[in-house]
C-alpha positions in Angstrom: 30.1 25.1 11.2 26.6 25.2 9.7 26.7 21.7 9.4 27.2 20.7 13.6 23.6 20.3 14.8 23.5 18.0 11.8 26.5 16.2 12.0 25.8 16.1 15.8 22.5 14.1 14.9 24.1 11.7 13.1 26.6 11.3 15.7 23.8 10.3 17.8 22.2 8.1 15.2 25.3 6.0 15.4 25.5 5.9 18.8 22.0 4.5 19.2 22.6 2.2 16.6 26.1 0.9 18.3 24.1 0.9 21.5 21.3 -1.5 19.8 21.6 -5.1 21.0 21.6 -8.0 18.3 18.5 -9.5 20.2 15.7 -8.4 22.5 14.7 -5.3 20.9 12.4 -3.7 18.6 13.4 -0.4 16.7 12.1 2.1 14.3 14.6 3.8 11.8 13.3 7.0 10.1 15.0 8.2 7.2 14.5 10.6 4.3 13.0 8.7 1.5 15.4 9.6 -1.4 17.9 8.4 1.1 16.5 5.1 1.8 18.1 2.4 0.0 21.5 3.8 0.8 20.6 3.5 4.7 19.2 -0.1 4.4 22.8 -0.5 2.5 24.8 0.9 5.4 22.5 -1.1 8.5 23.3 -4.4 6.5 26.6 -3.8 5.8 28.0 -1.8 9.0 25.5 -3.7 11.4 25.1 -7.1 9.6 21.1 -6.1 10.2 19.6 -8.7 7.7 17.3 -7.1 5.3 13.7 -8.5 5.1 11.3 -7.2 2.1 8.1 -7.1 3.6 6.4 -6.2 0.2 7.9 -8.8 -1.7 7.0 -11.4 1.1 3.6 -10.2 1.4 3.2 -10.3 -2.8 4.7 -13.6 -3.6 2.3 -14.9 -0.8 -0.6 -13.2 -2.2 0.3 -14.0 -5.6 0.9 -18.1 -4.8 -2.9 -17.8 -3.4 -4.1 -16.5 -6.4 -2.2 -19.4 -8.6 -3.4 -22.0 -6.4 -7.0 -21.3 -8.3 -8.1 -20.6 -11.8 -10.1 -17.6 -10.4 -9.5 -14.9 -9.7 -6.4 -14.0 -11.8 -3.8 -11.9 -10.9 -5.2 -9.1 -12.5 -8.4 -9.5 -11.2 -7.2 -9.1 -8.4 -5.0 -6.4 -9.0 -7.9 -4.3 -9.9 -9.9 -4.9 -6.8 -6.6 -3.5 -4.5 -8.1 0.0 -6.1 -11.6 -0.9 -5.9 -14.3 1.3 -4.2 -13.7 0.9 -0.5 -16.9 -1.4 1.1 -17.7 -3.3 -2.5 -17.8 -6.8 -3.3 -14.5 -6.6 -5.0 -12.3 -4.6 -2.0 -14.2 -6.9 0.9 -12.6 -9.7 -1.2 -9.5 -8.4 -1.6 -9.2 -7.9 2.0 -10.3 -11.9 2.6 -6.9 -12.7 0.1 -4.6 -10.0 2.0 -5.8 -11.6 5.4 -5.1 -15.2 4.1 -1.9 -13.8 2.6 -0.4 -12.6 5.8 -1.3 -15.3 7.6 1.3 -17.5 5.0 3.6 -14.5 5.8 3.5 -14.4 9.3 5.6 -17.8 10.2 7.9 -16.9 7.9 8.8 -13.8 9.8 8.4 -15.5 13.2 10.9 -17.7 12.0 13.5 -14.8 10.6 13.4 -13.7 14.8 14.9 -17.0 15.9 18.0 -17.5 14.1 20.2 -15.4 16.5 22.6 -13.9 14.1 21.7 -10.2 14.3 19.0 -7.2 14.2 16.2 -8.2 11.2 15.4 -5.3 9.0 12.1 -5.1 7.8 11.9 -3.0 4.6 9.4 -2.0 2.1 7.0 -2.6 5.0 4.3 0.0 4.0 1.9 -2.7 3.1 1.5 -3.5 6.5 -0.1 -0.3 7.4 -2.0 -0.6 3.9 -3.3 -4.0 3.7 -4.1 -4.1 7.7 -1.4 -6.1 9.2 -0.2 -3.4 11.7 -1.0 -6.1 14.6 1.6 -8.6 12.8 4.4 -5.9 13.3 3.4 -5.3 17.3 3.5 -8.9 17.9 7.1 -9.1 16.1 8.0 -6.3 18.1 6.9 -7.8 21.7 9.0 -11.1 20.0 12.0 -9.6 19.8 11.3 -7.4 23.2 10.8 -10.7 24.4 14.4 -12.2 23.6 14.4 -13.1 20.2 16.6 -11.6 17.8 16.1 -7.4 17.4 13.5 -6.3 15.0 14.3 -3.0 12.9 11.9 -1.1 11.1 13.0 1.2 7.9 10.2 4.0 7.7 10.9 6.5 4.5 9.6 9.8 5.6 10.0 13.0 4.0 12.6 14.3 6.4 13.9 11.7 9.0 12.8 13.8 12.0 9.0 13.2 11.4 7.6 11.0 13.5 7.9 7.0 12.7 4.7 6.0 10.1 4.2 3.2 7.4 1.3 4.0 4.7 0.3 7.1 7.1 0.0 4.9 10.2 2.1 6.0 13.2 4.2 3.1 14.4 3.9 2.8 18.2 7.3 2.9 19.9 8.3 3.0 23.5 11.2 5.1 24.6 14.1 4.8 23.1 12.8 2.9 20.4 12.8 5.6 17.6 16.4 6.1 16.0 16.5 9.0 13.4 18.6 8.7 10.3 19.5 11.9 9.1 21.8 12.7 5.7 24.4 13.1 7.3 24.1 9.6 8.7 23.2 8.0 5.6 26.1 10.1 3.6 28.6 8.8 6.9 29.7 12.5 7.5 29.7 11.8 11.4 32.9 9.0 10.6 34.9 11.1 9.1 34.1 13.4 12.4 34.7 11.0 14.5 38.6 10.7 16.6 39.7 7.2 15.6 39.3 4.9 18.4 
């Protein structure tokens, strides 16, 4: 059938992700972006990965900053995230991000040693954007080191592309890339499957 070399993908996708240990490894997941949230649904569900919004961490962090002072406000600094690369406004910005990830950081540390399963970082492109790339390697070695597995949900515009976050390639060892294709995401390869 026209479908096979797809189906057979996602046959493999499963198998790498049945294969993946709950602790001592790092992971990156690509998967077509309009697919995205559906795949984070099936990893938490079929996996019990545990979903960890990287965005949301990193804004409530860089928003709690901001309220500790009367200035700057929120919008102030808001604008300054678009500000002209190398001006007053972005080399502040990227003083508050800094200071923001390092509130961030423990947090995640801490999401790697509570031994119940893979952790799935999501809606991590503000790592790549706001500099933090270094945080992720270092969870990464963590997790290669023993601690629980770290996954990494990278949308792409078709899952076979290469893993990135923001346009910055994620470095993976072998093995360490699973791609999620449609098929995958839609559970075709189940159905395909012989019951065990």
């Amino acid at each position: 059938s026209p479908a096979s070399p797809e189906l057979a993908a996602a046959v493999r996708a499963e198998e790498q992700l049945a294969g993946a240990r709950p602790t001592g490894e790092f992971r990156a997941l690509t998967v077509r972006l309009s697919r995205y949230e559906p795949a984070r649904d099936e990893l938490v569900r079929r996996f019990n990965a545990r979903p960890v919004n990287v965005a949301a961490r990193f804004v409530a962090a860089l928003r709690g900053l901001v309220d500790e002072r009367p200035k700057p406000t929120w919008e102030t600094v808001l604008a300054a995230d678009v500000a002209e690369p190398g001006s007053r406004a972005a080399i502040k910005f990227g003083e508050y991000a800094e200071r923001a990830w390092q509130r961030v950081a423990p947090d995640l540390r801490a999401q790697l040693r509570r031994g119940d399963g893979p952790v799935l970082l999501h809606d991590a492109g503000v790592l790549a954007r706001y500099r933090a790339m270094e945080l992720l390697y270092a969870l990464a070695e963590e997790a290669r080191g023993g601690a629980d597995s770290v996954w990494l949900l990278c949308p792409r515009e078709d899952s076979t592309e290469l893993p990135k976050l923001d346009g910055a390639v994620v470095r993976v060892g072998d093995n360490e890339w699973i791609a999620l294709p449609d098929a995958w995401v839609a559970n075709a390869h189940r159905s395909a499957l012989p019951a065990s």
